[in-house]
GURO-107175 format. One record per residue (C-alpha): z, y, x; residue number from 1. Coordinates in steps of 0.001 Angstrom, whole numbers, plus 500000, padded with zeros to 6 digits. Example, Ala and Ser with C-alpha at 12.3 -4.5 7.8 and 13.67 -1.06 7.14 Angstrom:
// GURO-107175
+--------+--------+--------+------+
!     c3 !     c2 !     c1 ! resi !
+--------+--------+--------+------+
! 507800 ! 495500 ! 512300 !    1 !
! 507140 ! 498940 ! 513670 !    2 !
+--------+--------+--------+------+
This chain:
// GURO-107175
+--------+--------+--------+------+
!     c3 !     c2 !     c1 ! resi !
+--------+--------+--------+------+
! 509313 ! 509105 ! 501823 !    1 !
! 508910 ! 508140 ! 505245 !    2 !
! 507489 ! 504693 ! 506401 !    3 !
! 510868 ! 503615 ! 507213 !    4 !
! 512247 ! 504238 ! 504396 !    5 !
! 509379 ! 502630 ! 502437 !    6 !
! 510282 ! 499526 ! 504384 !    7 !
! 514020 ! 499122 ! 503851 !    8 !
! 512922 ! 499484 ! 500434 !    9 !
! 510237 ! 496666 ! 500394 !   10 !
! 512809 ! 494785 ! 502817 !   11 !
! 515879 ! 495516 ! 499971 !   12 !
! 513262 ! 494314 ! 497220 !   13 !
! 512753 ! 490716 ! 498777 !   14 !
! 509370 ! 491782 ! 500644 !   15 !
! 508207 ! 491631 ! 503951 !   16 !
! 507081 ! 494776 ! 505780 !   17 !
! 504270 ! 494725 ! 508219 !   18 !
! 502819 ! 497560 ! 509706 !   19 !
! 498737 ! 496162 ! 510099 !   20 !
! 496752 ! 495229 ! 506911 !   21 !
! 495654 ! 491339 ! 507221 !   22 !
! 494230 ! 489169 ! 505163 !   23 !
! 497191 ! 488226 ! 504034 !   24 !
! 498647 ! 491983 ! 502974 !   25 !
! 499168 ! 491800 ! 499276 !   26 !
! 500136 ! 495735 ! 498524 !   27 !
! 499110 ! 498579 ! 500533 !   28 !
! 501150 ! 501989 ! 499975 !   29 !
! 499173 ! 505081 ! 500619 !   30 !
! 500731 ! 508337 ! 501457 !   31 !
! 499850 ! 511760 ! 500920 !   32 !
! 497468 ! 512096 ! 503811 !   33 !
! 495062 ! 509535 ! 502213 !   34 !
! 494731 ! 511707 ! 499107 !   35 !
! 493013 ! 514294 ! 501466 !   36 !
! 489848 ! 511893 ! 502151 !   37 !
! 489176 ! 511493 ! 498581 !   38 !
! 487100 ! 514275 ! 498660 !   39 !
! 483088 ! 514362 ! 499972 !   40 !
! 482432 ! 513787 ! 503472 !   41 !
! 486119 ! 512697 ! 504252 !   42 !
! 487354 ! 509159 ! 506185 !   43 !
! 489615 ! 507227 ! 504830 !   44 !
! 492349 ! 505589 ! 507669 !   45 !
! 491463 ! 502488 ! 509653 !   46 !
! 493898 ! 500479 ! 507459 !   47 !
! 492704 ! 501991 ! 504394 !   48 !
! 488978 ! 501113 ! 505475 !   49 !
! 490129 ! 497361 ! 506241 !   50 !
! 492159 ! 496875 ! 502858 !   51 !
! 489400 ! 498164 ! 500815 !   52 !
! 486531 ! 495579 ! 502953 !   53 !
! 489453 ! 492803 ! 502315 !   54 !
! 489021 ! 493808 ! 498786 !   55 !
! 485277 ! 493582 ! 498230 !   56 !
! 485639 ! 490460 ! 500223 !   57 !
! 487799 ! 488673 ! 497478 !   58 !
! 491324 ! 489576 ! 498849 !   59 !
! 494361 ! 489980 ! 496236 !   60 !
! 495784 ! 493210 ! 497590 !   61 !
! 496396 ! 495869 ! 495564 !   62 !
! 496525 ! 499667 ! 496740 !   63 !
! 498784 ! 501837 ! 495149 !   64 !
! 500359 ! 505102 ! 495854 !   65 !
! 503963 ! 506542 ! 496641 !   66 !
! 505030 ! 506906 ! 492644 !   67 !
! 503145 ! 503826 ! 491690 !   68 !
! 505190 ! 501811 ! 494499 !   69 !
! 508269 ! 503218 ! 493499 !   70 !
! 507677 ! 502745 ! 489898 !   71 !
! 507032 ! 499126 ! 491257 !   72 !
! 510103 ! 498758 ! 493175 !   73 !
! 512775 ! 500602 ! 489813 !   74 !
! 511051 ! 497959 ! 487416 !   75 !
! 513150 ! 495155 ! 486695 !   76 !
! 510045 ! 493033 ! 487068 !   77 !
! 509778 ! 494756 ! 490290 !   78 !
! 506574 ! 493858 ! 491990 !   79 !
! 505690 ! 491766 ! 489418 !   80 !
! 504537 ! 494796 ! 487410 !   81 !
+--------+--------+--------+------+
């Protein structure tokens, strides 16, 4: 899926699409490029780096992948899941 299409989604779903991670970024997709830096000696992406210090900071955003987030989006709780 490509970002845009991740954001009509979001945008279809009631959500509000932004392209920076704030403090204020509740759910962070990931895409298949992150998936590479999970192994040894690999960086993560700036945004991934800043959601995960907004985490350990006391931030309630949640990071979730490309079939979690659509699993997310097809529930009828939708992102309440």
């Amino acid at each position: 899926m490509t970002r845009e299409e991740a954001h009509l989604l979001v945008m279809k779903a009631g959500g509000v699409p932004k392209t920076s991670v704030t403090k204020k970024t509740n759910l962070l997709v990931f895409g298949q490029q992150e998936a590479y830096a999970l192994r040894p000696g690999a960086k993560f992406s700036n945004k991934m780096e800043k959601a995960m210090a907004l985490i350990e900071s006391g931030a309630s955003l949640e990071v979730v992948d490309e079939e979690t987030f659509l699993q997310m989006i097809n529930s009828p709780e939708g992102f309440e899941s």
